[in-house]
C-alpha positions as CSV (number, residue, x, y, z in Angstrom):
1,X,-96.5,-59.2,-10.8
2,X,-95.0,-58.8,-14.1
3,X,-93.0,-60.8,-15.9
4,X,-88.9,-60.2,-16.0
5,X,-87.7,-58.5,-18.9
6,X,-85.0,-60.2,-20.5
7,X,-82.0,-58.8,-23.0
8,X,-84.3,-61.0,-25.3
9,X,-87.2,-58.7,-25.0
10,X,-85.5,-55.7,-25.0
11,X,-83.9,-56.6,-28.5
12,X,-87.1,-57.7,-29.8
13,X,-88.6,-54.3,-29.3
14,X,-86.0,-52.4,-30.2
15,X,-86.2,-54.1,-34.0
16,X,-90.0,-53.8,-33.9
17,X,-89.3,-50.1,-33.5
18,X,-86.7,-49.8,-35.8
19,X,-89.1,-51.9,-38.2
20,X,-92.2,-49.6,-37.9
21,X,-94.3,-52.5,-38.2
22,X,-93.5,-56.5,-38.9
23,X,-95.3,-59.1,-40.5
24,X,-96.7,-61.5,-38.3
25,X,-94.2,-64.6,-39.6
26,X,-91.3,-62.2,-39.4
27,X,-92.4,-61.4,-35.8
28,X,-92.1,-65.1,-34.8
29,X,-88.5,-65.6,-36.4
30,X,-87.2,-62.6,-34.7
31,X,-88.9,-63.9,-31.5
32,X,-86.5,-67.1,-32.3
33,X,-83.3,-65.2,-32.9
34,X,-83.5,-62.8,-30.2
35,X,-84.4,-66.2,-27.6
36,X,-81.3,-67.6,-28.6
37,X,-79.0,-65.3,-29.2
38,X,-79.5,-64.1,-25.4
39,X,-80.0,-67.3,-24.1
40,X,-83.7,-67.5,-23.0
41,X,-86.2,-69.7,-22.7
42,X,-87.8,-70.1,-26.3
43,X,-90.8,-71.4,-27.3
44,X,-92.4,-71.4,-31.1
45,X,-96.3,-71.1,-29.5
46,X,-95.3,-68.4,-26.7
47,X,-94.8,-65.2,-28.9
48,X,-98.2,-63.7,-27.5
49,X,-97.1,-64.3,-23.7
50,X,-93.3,-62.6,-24.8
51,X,-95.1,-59.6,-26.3
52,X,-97.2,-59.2,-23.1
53,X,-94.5,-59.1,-21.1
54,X,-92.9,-56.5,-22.6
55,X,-96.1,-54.6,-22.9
56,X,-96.6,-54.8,-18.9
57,X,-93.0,-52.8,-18.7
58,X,-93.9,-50.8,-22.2
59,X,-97.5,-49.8,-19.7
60,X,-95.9,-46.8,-17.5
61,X,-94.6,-45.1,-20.5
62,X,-98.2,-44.9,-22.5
63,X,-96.8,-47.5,-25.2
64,X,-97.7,-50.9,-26.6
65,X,-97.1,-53.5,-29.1
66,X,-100.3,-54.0,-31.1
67,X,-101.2,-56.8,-33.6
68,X,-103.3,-56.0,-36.4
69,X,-104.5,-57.6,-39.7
70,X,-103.6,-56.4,-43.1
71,X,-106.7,-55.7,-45.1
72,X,-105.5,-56.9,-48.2
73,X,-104.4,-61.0,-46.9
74,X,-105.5,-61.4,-43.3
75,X,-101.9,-61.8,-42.3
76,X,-101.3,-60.5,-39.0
77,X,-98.5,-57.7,-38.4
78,X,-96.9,-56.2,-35.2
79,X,-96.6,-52.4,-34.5
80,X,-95.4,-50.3,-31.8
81,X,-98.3,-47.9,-30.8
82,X,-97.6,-44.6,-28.4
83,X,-100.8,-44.4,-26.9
84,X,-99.7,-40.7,-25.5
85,X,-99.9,-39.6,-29.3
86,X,-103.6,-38.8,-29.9
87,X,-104.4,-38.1,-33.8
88,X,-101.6,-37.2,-36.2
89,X,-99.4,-36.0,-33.4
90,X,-97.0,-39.0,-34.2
91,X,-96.8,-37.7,-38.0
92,X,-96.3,-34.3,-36.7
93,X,-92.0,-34.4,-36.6
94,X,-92.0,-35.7,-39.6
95,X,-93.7,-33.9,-42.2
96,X,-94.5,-29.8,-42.3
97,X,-98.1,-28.7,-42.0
98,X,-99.4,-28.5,-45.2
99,X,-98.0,-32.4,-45.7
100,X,-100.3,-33.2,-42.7
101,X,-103.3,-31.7,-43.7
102,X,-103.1,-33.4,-47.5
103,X,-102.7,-36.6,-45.4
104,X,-105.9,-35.7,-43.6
105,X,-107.8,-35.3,-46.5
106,X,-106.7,-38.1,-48.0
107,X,-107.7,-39.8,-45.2
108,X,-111.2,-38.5,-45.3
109,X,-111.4,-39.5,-48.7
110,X,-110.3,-43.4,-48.0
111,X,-112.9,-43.4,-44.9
112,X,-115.7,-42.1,-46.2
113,X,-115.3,-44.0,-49.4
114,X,-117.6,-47.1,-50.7
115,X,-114.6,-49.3,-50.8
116,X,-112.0,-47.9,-48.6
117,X,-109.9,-46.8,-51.5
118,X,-109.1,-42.6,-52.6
119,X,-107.9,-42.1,-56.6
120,X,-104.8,-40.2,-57.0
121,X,-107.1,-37.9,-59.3
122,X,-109.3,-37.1,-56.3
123,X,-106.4,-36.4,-53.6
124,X,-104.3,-34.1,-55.9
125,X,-107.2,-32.3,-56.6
126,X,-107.2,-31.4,-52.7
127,X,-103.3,-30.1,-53.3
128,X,-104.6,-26.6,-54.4
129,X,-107.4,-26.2,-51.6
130,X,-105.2,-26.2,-49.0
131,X,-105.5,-24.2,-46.1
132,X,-101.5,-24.4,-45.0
133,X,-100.2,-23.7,-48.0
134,X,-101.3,-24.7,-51.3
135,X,-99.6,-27.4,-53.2
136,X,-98.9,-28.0,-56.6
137,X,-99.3,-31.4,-58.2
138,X,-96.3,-32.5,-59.0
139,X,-95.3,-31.6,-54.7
140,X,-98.5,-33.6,-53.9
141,X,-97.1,-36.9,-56.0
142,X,-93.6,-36.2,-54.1
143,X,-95.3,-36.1,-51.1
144,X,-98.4,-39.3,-51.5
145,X,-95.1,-41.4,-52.4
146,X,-92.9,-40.5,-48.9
147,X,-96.5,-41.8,-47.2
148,X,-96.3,-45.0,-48.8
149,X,-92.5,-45.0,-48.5
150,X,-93.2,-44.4,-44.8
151,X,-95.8,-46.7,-44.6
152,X,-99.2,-44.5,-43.8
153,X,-100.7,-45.5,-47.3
154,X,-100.5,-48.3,-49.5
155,X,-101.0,-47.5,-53.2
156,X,-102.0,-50.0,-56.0
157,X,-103.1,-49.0,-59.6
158,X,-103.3,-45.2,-58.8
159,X,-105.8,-46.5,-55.8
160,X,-104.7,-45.3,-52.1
161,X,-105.9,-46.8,-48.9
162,X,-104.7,-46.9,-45.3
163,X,-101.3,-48.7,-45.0
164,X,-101.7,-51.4,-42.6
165,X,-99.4,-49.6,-39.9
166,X,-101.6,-47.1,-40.2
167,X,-104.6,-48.7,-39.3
168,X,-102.9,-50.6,-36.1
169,X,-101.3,-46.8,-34.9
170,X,-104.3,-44.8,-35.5
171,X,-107.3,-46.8,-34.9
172,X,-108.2,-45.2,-31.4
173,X,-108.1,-41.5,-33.3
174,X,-110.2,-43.2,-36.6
175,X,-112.8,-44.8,-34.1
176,X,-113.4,-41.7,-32.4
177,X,-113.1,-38.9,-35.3
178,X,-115.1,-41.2,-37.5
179,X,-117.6,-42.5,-35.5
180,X,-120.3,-42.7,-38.3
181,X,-118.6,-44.5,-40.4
182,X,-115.5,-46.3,-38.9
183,X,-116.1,-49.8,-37.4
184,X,-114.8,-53.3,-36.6
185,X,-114.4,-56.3,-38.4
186,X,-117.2,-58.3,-37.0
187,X,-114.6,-61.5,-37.4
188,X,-111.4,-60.1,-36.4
189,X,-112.9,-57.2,-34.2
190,X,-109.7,-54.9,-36.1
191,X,-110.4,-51.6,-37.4
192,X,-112.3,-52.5,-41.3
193,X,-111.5,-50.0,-43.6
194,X,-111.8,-52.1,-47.0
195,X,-114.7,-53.9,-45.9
196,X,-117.8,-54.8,-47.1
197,X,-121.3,-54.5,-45.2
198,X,-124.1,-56.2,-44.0
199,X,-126.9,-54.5,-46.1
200,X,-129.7,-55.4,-42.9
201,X,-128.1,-55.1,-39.8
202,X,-125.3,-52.5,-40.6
203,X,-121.8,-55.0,-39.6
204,X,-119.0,-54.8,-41.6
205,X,-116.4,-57.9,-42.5
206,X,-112.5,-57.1,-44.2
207,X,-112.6,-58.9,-47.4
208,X,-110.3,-62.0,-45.9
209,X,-112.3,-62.6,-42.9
210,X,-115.3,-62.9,-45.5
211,X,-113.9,-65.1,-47.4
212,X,-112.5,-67.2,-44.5
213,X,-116.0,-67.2,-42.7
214,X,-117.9,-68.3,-45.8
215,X,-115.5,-70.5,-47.0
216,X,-117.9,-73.8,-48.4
217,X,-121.0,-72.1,-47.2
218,X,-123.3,-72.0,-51.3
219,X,-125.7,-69.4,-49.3
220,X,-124.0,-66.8,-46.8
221,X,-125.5,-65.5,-44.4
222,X,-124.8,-62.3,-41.5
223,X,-122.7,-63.7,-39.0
224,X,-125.1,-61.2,-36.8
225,X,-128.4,-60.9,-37.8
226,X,-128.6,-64.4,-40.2
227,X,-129.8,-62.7,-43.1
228,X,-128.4,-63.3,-46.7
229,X,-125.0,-61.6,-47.4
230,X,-126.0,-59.8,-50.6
231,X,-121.9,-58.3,-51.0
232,X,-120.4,-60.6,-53.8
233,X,-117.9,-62.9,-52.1
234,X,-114.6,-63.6,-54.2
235,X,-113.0,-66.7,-53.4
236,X,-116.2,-68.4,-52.5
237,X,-118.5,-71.2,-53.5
238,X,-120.9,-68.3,-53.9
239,X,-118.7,-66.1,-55.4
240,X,-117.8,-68.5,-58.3
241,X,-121.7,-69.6,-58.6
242,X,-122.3,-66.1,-59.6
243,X,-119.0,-65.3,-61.6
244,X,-120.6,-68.4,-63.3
245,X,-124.0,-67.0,-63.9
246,X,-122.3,-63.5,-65.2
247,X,-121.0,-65.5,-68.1
């Protein structure tokens, strides 16, 4: 049987909706406040049981809280997922047609890149091939900003990627519409969209989980198949041997 829902869980979820998605420290303060501001039960190590109990009442209406990992510092964040939704159906209210397909192709160009990152030079060329309605540049910028405003892509350097909301919301619909190329995190077992590749058996590691796992280790090797991780490993003891030997 599940779990009561308290005032405390109801208010929890309601700012986690409002929120879009929280950041995993965040998550456990608000798990504080809401506790004892309604008078319930709190305990610091007991977030994951209070998020389970609202997803066993969250379960009849196809919806969920899901915890994912930001590809750029491992932190773990907290997102409310419809699982009814399939694709970009969530998006749908909020942008017109010709915005959803320029995020599509966007995110075609961030999946099937090397590194999990699409140049604004390479997505606002897609603005005029449109089959909607054709966009001009300057639109397209409008538009790439309200996704990272909205959190569906992060931007750095004129570099765009999956915003980490976006990866925790849509990683059923990326799974199955990119089954050649989408995968997990052989540490974390999250969606891995900046990742970087085993070059003998094929698994793929997000750049913090890589630099957690071989942490100390002077010669890395596949968490799956033992054989030497080839990828250059920032943050490292191999990584700084060979930033040493590029000197």
């Amino acid at each position: 049987m599940a779990a009561q829902m308290t005032d405390a869980h109801r208010r929890f979820l309601q700012a986690l909706m409002s929120n879009g998605i929280t950041e995993g420290s965040e998550a456990k303060k608000l798990h504080q406040h809401c506790c004892e501001t309604d008078k319930v039960y709190y305990a610091h190590d007991k977030l994951d049981d209070f998020i389970s109990t609202i997803n066993s009442h969250l379960q009849p209406l196809f919806m969920q809280i899901r915890k994912g990992i930001s590809e750029d510092d491992g932190r773990a964040h907290y997102a409310v997922v419809n699982l009814a939704e399939t694709e970009v159906t969530k998006m749908a209210s909020d942008y017109t047609e010709s915005e959803l397909e320029l995020f599509r192709k966007t995110m075609d160009l961030i999946i099937l890149s090397e590194n999990g990152f699409a140049s604004s030079t390479d997505i606002l060329n897609l603005a005029d091939q449109l089959k909607t309605k054709k966009m001009k540049k300057k639109e397209a910028e409008q538009v790439l900003k309200v996704f990272v405003e909205d959190k569906w892509l992060s931007e750095k350097n004129g570099e765009y990627t999956l915003h980490t909301r976006c990866i925790i919301e849509m990683e059923q619909y990326i799974l199955s519409n990119y089954q050649d190329v989408a995968r997990k995190c052989n540490i974390c077992h999250s969606l891995a969209i900046q990742s970087q590749g085993c070059e003998s058996c094929g698994i793929g590691m997000h750049l913090p989980c890589v630099r957690k796992y071989f942490r100390g280790q002077t010669e890395p090797r596949c968490p799956e198949c033992n054989e030497f991780w080839s990828c250059d490993t920032p943050g490292t003891k191999q990584g700084v041997s060979r930033m040493g030997s590029q000197t």
